[in-house]
ZAVO-216200 format. One record per residue (C-alpha): residue in three letters; y, z, x. Coordinates in steps of 0.1 Angstrom, whole numbers, plus 5000, padded with zeros to 4 digits. Example, Ala and Ser with C-alpha at 12.3 -4.5 7.8 and 13.67 -1.06 7.14 Angstrom:
2
ALA495550785123SER498950715137
This chain:
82
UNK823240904175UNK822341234155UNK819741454172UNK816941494145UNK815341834137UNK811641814124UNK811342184102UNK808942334080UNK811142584059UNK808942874065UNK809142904101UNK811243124118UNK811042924151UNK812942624134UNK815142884122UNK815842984155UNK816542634166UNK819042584139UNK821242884148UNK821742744182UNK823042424166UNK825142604139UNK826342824166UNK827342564190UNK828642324165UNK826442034170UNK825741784146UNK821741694133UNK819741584107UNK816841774095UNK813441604083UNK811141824063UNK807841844073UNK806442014038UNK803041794041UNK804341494022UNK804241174030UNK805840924053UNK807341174072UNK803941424081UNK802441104093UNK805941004110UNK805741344129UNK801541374139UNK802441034155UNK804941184173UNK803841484181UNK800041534180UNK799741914181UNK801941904149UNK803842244163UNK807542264148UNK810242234156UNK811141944174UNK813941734182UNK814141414190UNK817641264207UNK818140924213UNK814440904220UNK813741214242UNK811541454223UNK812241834230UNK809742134213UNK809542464206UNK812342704199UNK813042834234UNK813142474250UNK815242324221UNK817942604230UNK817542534268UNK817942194258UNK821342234240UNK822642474262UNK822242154290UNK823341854270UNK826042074257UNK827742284281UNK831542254266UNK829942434236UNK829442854234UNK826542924258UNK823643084240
């Protein structure tokens, strides 16, 4: 299953997140959280605080930059360490 990236694409934190998985070569799909609809209701349910970015990977929810990054760097060891 594909990890999925909630963004907004003025944030530098999700920008952040994506250079760890361009840089370890891991695959993901990106939702846009721009204010439209489903998906801004899809991610308050989610994630209350509405803070981006957050992934979600086979059901496990990961947030903020710093964490996402921890995250890879432990679910994806065989990859460059960041």
């Amino acid at each position: 299953m594909t990890i999925v990236l909630y963004e907004h694409p003025f944030s530098s934190y999700v920008q952040k997140a994506k250079t760890a998985f361009y840089e370890k070569g891991i695959a993901f799909e990106t939702k846009m959280l721009d204010g439209s609809e489903p998906v801004a209701s899809e991610f308050a349910a989610l994630w209350p605080i509405q803070r981006f970015p957050v992934i979600v990977d086979d059901g496990q929810f990961v947030f903020e930059a710093t964490g996402i990054i921890e995250y890879l760097d432990a679910c994806f060891p065989h990859t460059a360490r960041l």
